[in-house]
N, C-alpha and C positions, 0 to 999 in steps of 0.2 A: 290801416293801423288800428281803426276802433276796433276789427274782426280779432287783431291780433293780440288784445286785451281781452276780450273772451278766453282764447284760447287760453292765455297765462293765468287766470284765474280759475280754470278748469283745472288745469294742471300744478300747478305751484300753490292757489289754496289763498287766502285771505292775505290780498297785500296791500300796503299805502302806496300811496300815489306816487311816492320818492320811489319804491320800490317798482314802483310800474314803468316808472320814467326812467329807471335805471337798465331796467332788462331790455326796453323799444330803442333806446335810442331818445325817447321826448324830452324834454325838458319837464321838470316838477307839474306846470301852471298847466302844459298841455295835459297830461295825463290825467290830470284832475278833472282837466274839464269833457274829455272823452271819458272819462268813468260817470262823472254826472250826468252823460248825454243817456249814457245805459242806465242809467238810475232813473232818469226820467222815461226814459221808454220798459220800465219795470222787469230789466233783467238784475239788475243788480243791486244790492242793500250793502250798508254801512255798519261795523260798529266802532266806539268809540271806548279806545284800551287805556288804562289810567297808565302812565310812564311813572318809574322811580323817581325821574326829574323833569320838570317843564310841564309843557300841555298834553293833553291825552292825543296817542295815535289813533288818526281814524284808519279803520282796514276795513278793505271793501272785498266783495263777494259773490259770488253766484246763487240767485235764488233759485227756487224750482222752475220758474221760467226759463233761466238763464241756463238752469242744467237741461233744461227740456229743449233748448236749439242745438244740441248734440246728434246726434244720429242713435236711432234705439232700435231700429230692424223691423220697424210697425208693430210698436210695441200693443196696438188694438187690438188688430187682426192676430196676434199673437196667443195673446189673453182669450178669444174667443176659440181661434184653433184646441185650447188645452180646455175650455170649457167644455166643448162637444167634446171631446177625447174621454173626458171623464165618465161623461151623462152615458156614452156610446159601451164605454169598455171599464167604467168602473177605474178606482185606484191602481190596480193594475196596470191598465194601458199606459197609465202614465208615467211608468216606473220601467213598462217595458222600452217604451219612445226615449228616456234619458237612458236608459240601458247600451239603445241600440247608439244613441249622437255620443255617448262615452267611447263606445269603440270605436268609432270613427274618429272620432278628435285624437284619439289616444294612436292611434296609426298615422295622421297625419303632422303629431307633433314629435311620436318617435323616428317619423322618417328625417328629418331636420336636424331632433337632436342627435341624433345618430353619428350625424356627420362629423360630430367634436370629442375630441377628447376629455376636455377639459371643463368645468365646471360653469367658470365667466362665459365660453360657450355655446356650450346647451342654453344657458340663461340667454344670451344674445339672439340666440335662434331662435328660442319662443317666446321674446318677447314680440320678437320680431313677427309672426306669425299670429300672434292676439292683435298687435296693431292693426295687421291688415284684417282681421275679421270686428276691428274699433274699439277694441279696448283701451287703446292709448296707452300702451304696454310700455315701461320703459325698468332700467335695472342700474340699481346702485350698491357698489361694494360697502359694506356692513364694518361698524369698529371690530365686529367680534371676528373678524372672516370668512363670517358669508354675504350675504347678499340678501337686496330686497328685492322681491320685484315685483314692482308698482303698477297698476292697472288703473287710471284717470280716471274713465268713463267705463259704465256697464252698458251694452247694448242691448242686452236680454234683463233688463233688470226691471222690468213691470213680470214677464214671465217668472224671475225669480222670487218675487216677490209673492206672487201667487203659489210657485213651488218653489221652494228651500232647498228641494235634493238638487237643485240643477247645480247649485255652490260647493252642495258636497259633493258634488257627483266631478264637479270641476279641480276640488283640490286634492282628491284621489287620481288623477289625471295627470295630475302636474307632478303628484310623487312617482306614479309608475312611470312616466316620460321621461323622468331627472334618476330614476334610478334607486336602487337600496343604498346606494354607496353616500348619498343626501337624505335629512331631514325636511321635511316642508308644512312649516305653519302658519295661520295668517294671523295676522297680528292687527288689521285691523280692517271692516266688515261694512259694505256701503249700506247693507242692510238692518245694519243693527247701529245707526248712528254713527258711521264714520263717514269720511267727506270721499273715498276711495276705498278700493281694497289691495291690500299690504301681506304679501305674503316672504316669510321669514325664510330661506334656504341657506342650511353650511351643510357641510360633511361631517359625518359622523365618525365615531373615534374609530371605525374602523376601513373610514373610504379610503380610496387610494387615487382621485382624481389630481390629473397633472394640474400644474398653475396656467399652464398657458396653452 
């Protein structure tokens, strides 16, 4: 159940304790006291939100530790692989290496999406497909009619961090996978201060995707 409060605060983002106790099954007192146990083993940090009435909510969190017991693909060995890539073959090489994993992603997300007519599932299919390579993909219908889809965790995100194009390189990906008949913008950037990355998808005024 501790493991299972990780997960929720990976994914769902800064919650109080009611809130934690509410999504497990715990009661208030236990979750409190399983978030303190990770507070004292320094995966996790508190803040303290002033309410319009009563006492301030405390919402707890995941530090960089706490992001860091995720799975990240050997984000070391990663980092050093694009090091020598660089020293070896200059800026180039490196543009050509995300070049080549563009095409390949981009063939193995159009074979999937392929299979759908319809918008919710191409979205269903690749979210489904970043999860299993750990992005903790999931997809939520949007007020406006389209859709989010939410990616928890970045596994390549020390590599992206070092290269930038791997981000563009991935939301060119997801527009040619999804098609012209879809827009796709991310709306918000683990790299640029956001807690995930949030990308924006509807149809545009001229798609013709089925609803189901």
């Amino acid at each position: 159940m501790k493991e299972q409060l990780l997960f929720l605060l990976k994914t769902r983002g800064p919650l109080t304790a009611q809130q934690a106790a509410e999504l497990t099954g715990l009661t208030s007192m236990g979750a409190r006291k399983h978030l303190e146990a990770w507070h004292e083993a320094g995966l996790v940090e508190y803040l303290d939100h002033a309410e319009k009435q009563g006492r301030p909510s405390r919402y707890w969190q995941l530090n960089a530790a706490g992001h860091a017991r995720f799975p990240d693909r050997h984000s070391e060995l990663t980092l050093q692989l694009l090091q020598h890539l660089r020293q070896l073959f200059g800026k180039k090489g490196v543009e050509q290496l995300i070049a080549a994993r563009e095409i390949e992603s981009l063939q193995q997300y159009k074979k999937e999406t392929d299979k759908f007519k319809s918008l919710s599932g191409k979205l269903k299919a690749l979210a489904d497909i970043r999860s299993l390579e750990g992005y903790m993909a999931e997809v939520e219908k949007h007020e406006d009619g389209g859709y989010l889809l939410i990616e928890n965790h970045c596994p390549i995100c020390a590599a992206a961090s070092s290269c930038q194009n791997f981000c563009r390189s991935e939301l060119q990906v997801f527009q040619q996978a999804l098609g012209e008949q879809v827009q796709v913008e991310r709306t918000e950037h683990l790299l640029k201060e956001g807690r995930r990355c949030v990308y924006w998808i509807k149809p545009t005024s001229a798609g013709n995707l089925a609803k189901t």
